[in-house]
Biopython code that builds the backbone (N, CA, C, O; Angstrom):
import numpy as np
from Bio.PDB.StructureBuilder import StructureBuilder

atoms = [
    (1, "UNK", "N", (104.255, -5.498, -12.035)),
    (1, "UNK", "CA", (105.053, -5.166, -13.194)),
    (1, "UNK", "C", (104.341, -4.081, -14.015)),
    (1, "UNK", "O", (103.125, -3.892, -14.047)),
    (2, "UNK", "N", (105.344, -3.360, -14.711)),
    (2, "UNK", "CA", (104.776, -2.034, -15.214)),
    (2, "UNK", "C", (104.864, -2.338, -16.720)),
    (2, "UNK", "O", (105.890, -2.950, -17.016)),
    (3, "UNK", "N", (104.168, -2.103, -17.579)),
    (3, "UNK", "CA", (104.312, -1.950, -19.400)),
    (3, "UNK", "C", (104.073, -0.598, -19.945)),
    (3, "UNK", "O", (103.195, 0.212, -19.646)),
    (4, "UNK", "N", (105.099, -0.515, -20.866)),
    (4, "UNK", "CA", (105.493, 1.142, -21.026)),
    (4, "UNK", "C", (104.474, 1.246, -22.432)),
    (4, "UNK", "O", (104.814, 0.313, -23.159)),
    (5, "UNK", "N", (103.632, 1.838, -22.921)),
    (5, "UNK", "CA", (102.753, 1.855, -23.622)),
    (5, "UNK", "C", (103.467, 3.127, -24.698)),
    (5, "UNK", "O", (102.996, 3.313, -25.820)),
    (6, "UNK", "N", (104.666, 3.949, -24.159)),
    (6, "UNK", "CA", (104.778, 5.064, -25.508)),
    (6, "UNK", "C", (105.076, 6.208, -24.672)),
    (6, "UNK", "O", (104.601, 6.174, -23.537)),
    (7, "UNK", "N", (105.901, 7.411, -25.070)),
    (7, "UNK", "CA", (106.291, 8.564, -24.849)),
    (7, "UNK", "C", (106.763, 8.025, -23.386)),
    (7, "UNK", "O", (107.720, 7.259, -23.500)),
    (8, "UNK", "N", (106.306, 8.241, -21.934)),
    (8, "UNK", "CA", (106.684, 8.368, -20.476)),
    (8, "UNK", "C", (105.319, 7.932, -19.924)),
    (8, "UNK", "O", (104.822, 8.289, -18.856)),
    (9, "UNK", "N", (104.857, 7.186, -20.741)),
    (9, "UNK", "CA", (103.503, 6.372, -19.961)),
    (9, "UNK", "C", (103.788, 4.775, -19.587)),
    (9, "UNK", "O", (104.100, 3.920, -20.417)),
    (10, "UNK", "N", (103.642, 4.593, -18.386)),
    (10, "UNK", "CA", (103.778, 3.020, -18.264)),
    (10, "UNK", "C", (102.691, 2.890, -17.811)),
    (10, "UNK", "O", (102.098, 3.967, -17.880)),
    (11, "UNK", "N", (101.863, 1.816, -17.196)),
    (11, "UNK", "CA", (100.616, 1.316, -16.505)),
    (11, "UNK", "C", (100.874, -0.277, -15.939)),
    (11, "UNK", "O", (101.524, -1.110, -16.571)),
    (12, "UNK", "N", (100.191, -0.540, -14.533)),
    (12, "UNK", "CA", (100.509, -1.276, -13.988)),
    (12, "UNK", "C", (100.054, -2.691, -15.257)),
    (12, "UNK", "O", (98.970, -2.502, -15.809)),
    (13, "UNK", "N", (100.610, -3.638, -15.562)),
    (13, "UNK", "CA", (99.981, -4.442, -16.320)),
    (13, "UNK", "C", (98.337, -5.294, -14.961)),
    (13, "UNK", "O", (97.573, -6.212, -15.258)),
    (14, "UNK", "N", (98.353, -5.003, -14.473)),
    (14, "UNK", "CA", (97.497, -5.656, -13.659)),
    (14, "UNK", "C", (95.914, -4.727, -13.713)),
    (14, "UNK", "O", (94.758, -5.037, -13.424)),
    (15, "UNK", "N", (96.406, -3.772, -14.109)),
    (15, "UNK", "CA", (95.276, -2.715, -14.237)),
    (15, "UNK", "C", (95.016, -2.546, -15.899)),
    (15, "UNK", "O", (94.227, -1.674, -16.263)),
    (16, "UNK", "N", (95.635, -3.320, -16.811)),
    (16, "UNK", "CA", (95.284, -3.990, -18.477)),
    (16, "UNK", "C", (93.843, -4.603, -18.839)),
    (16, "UNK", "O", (93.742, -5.702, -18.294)),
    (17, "UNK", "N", (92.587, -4.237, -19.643)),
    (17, "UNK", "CA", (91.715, -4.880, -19.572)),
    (17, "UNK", "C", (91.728, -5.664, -21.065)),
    (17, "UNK", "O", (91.530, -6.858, -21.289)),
    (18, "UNK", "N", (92.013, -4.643, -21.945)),
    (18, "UNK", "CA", (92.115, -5.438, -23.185)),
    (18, "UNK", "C", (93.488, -4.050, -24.025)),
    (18, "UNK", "O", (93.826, -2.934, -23.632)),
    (19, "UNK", "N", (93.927, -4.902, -25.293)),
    (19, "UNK", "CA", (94.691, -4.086, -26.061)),
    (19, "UNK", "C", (94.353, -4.111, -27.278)),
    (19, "UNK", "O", (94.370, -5.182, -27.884)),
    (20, "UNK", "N", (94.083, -3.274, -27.718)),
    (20, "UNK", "CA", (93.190, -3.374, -29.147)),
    (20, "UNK", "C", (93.661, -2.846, -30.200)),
    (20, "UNK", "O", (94.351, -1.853, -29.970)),
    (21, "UNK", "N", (93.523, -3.207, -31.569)),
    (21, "UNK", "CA", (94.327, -2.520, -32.927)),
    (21, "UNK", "C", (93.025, -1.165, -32.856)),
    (21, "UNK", "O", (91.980, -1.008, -32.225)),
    (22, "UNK", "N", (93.709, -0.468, -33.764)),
    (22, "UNK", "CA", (92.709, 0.517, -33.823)),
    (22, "UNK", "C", (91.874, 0.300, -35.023)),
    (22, "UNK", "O", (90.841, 0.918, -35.283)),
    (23, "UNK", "N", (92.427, -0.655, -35.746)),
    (23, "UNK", "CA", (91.094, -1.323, -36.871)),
    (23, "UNK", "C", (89.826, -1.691, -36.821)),
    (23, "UNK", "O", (88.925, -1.690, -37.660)),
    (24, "UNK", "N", (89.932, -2.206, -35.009)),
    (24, "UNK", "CA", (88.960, -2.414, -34.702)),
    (24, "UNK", "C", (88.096, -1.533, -34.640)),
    (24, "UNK", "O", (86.895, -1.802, -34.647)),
    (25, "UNK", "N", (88.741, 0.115, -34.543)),
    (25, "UNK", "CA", (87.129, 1.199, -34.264)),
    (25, "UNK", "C", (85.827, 0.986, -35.674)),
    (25, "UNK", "O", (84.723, 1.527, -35.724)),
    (26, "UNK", "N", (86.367, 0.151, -36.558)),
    (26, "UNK", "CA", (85.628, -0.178, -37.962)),
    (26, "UNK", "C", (83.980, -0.884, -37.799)),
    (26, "UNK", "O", (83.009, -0.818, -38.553)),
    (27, "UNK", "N", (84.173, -1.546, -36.509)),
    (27, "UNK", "CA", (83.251, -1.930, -35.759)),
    (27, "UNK", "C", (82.130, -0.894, -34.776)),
    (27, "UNK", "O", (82.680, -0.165, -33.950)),
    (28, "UNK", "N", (80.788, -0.850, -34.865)),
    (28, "UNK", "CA", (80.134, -0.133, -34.539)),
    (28, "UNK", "C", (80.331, -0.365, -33.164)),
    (28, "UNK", "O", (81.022, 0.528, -32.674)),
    (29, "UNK", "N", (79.975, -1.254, -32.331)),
    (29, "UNK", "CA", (79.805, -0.939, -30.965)),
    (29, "UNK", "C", (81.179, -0.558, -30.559)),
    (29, "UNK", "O", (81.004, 0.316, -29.711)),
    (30, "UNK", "N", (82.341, -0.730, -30.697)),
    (30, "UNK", "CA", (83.994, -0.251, -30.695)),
    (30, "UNK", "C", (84.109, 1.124, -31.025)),
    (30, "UNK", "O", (84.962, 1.904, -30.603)),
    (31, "UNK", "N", (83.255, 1.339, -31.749)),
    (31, "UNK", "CA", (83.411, 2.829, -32.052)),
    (31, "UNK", "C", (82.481, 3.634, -31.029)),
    (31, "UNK", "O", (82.797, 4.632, -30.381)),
    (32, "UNK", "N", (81.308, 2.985, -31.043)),
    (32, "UNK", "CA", (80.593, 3.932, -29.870)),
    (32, "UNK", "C", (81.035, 3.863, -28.190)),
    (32, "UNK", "O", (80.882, 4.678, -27.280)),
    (33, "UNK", "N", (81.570, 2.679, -28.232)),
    (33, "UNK", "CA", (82.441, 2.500, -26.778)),
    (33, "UNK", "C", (83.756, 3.717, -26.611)),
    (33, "UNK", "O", (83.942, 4.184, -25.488)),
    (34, "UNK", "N", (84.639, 4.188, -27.789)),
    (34, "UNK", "CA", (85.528, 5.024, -28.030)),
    (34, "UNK", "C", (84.815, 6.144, -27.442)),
    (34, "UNK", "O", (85.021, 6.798, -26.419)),
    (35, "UNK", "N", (83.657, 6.215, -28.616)),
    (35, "UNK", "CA", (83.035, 7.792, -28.573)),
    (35, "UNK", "C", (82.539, 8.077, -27.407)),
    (35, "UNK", "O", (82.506, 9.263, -27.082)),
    (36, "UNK", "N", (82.057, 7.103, -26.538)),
    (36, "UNK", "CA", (81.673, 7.707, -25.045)),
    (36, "UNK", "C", (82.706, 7.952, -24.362)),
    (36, "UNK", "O", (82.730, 9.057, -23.820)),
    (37, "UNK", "N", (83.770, 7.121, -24.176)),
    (37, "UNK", "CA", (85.112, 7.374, -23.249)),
    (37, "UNK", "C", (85.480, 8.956, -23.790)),
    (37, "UNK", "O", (85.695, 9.945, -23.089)),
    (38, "UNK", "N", (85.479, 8.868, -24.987)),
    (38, "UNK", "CA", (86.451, 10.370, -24.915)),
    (38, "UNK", "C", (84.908, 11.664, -24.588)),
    (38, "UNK", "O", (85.200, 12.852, -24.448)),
    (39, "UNK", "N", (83.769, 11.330, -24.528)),
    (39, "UNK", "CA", (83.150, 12.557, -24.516)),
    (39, "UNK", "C", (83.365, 12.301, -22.513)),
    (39, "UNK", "O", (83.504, 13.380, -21.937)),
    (40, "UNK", "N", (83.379, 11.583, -21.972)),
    (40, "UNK", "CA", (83.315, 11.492, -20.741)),
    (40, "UNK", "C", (84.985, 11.732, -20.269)),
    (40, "UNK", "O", (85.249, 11.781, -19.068)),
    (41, "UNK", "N", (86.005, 11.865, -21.242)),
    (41, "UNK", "CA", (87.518, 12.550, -20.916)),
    (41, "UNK", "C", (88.100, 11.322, -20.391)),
    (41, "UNK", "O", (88.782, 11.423, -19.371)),
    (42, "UNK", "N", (87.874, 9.731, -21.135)),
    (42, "UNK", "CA", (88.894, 8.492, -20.225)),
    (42, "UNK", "C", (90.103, 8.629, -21.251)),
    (42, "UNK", "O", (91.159, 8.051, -20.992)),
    (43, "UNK", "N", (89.976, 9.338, -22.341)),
    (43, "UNK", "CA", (90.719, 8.975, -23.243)),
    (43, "UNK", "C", (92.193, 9.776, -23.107)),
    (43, "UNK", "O", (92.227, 10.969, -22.803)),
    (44, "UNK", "N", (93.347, 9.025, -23.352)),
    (44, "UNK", "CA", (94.615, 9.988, -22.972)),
    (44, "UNK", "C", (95.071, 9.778, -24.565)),
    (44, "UNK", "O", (94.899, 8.654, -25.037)),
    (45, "UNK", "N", (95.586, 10.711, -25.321)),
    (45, "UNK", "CA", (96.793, 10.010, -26.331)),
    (45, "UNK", "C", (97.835, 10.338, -26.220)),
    (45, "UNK", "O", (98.336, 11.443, -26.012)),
    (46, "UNK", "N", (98.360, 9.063, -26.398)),
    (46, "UNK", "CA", (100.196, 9.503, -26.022)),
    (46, "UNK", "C", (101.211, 9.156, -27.265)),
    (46, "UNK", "O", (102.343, 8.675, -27.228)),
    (47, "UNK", "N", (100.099, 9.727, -28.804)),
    (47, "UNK", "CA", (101.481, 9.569, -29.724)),
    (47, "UNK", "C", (100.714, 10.718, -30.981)),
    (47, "UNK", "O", (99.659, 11.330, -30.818)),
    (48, "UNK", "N", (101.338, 10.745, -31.839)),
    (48, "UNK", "CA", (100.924, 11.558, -32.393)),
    (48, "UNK", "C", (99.559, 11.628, -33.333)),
    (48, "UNK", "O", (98.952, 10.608, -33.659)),
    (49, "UNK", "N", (99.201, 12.820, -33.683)),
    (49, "UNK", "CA", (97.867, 12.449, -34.041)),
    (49, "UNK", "C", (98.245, 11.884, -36.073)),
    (49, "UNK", "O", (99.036, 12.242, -36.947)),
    (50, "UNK", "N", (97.360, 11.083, -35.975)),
    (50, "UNK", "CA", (97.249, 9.711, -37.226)),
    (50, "UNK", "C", (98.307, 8.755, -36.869)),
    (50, "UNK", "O", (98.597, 7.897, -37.703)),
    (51, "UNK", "N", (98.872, 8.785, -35.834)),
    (51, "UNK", "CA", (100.051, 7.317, -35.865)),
    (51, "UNK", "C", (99.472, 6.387, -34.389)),
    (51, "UNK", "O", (100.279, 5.694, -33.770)),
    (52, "UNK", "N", (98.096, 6.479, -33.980)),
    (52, "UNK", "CA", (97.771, 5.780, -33.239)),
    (52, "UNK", "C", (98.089, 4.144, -33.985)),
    (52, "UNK", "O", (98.240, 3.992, -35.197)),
    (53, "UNK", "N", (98.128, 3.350, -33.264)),
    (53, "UNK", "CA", (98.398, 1.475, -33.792)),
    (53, "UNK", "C", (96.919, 0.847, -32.777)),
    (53, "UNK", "O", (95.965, 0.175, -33.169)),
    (54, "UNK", "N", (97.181, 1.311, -31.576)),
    (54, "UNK", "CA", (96.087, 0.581, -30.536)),
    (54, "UNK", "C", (95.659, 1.380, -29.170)),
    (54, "UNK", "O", (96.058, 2.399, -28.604)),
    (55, "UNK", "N", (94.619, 0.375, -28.922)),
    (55, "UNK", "CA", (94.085, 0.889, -28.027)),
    (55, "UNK", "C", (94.463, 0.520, -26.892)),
    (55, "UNK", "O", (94.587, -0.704, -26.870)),
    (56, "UNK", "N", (94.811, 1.213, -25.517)),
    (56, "UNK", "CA", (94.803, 0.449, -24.568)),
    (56, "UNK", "C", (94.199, 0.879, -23.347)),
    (56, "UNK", "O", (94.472, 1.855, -22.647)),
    (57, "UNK", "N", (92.864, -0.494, -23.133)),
    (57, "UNK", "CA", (91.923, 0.180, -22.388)),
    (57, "UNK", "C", (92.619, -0.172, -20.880)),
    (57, "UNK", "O", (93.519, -1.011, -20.868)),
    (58, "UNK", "N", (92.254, 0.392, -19.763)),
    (58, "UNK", "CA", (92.457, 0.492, -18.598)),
    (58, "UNK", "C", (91.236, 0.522, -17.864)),
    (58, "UNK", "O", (90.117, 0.639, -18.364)),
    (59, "UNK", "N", (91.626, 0.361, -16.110)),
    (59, "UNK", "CA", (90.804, 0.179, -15.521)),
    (59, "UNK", "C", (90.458, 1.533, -14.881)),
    (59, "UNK", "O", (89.615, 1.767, -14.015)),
    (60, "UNK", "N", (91.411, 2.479, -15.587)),
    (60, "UNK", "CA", (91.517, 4.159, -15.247)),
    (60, "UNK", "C", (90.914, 5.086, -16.255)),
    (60, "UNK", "O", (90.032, 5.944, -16.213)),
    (61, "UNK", "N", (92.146, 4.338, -17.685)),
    (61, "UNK", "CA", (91.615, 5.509, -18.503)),
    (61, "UNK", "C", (91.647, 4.451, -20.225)),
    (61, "UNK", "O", (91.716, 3.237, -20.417)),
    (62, "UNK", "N", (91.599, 5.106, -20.755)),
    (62, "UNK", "CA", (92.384, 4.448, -22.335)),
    (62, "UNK", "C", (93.143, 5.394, -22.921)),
    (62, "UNK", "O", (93.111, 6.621, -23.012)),
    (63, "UNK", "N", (94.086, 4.202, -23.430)),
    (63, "UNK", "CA", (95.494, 5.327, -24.064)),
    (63, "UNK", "C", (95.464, 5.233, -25.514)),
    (63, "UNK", "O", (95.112, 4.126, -25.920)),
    (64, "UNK", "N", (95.735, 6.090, -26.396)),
    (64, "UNK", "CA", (95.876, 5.648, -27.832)),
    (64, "UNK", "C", (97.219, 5.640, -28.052)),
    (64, "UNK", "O", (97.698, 6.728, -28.370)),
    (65, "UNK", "N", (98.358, 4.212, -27.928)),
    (65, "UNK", "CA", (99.358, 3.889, -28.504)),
    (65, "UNK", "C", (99.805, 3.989, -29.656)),
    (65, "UNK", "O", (99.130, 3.566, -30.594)),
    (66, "UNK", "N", (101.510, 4.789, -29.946)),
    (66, "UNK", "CA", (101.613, 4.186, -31.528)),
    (66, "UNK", "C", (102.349, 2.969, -31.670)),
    (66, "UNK", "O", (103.009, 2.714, -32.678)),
    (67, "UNK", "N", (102.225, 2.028, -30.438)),
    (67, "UNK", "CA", (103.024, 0.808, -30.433)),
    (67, "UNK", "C", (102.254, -0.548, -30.705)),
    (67, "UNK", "O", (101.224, -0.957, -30.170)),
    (68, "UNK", "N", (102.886, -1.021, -31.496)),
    (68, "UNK", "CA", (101.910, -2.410, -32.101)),
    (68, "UNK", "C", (101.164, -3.248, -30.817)),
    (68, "UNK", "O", (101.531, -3.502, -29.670)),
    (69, "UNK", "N", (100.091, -3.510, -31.493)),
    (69, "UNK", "CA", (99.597, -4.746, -30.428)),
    (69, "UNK", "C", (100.547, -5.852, -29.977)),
    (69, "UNK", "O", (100.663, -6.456, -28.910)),
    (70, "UNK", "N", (101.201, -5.915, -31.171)),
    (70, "UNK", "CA", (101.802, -7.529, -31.030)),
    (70, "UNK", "C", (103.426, -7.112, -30.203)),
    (70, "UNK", "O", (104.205, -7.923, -29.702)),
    (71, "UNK", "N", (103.533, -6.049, -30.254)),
    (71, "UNK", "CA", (104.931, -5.233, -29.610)),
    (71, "UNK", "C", (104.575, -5.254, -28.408)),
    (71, "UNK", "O", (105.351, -5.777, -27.608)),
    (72, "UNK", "N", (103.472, -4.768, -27.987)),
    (72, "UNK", "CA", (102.949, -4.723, -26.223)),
    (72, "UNK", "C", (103.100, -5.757, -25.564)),
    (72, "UNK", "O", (103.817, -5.872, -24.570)),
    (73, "UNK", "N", (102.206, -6.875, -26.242)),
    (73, "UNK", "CA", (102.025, -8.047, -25.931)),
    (73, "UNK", "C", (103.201, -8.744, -25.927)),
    (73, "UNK", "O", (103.104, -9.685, -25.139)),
    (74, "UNK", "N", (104.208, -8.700, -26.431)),
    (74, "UNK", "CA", (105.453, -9.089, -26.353)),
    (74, "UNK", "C", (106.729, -8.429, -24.894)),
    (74, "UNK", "O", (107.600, -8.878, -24.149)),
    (75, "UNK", "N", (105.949, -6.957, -25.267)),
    (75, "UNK", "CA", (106.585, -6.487, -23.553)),
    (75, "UNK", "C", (105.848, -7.384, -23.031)),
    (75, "UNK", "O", (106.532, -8.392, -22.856)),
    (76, "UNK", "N", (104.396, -7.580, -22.566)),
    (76, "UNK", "CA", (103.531, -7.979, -21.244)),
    (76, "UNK", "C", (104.116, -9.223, -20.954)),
    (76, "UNK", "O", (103.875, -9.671, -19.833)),
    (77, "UNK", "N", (104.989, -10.035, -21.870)),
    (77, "UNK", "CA", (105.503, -11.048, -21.273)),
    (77, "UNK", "C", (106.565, -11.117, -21.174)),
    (77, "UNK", "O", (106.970, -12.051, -20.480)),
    (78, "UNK", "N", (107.196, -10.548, -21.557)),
    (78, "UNK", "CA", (108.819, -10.281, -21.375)),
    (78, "UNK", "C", (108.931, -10.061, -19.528)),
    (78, "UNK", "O", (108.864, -9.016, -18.880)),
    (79, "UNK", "N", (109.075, -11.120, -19.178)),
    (79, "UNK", "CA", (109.230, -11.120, -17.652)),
    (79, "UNK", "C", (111.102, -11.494, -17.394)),
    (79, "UNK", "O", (111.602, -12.511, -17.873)),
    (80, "UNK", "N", (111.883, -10.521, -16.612)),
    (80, "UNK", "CA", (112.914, -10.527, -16.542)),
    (80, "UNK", "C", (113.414, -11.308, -14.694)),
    (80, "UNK", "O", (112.825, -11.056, -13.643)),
    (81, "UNK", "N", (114.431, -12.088, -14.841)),
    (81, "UNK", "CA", (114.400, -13.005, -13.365)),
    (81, "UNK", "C", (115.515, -12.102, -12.765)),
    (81, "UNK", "O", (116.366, -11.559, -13.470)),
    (82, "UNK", "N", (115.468, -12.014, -11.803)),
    (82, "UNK", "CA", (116.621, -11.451, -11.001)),
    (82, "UNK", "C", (117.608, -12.355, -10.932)),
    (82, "UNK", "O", (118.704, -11.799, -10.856)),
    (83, "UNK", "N", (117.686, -14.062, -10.925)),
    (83, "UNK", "CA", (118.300, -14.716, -10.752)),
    (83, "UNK", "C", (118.815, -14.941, -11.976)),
    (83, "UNK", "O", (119.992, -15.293, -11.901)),
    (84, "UNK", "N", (118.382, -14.874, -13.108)),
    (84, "UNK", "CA", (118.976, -15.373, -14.384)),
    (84, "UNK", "C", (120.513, -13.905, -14.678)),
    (84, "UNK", "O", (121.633, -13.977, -15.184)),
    (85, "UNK", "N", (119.611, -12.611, -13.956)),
    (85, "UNK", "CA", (121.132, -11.795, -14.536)),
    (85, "UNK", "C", (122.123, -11.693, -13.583)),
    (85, "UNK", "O", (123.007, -10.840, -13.669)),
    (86, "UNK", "N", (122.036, -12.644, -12.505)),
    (86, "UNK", "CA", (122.998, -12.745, -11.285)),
    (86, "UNK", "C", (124.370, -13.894, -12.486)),
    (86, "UNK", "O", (125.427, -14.296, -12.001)),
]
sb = StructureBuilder()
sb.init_structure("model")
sb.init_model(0)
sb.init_chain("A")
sb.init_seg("    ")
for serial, (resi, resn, name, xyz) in enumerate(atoms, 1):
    if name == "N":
        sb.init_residue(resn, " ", resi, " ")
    sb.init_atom(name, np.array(xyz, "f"), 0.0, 1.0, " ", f" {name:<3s}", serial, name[0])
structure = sb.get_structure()
């Protein structure tokens, strides 16, 4: 299953390591974990710049979402049955 993170980005949810507010960069080691990904280029953003909400790290890259944590997390389970829309 795929979770659409913003603009035309989806990612396999299986390849999800954590999803993070971006409040958290307030935190030192969160922030220096940021600051290495983007000097090493893991970092993608896919919303505009100051309307990031979260982080979402991968087993590829990290994305800076402007979609709530609690919005994601609500896709990641939103599991749809083939049998229920028969």
């Amino acid at each position: 299953m795929f979770l659409h993170l913003g603009g035309d980005v989806m990612v396999l949810k299986k390849d999800i390591i954590a999803i993070l507010d971006t409040k958290t960069t307030q935190a030192a080691p969160t922030r220096e974990f940021l600051e290495i990904a983007k000097d090493e280029g893991f970092i993608k953003s896919i919303s505009k710049e100051e309307k990031e909400k979260t982080f979402v790290v991968t087993s590829k890259d990290i994305y800076l979402s402007p979609i709530s944590c609690s919005t994601l997390k609500k896709r990641a389970q939103n599991v749809i049955s083939l049998n229920e829309e028969a």
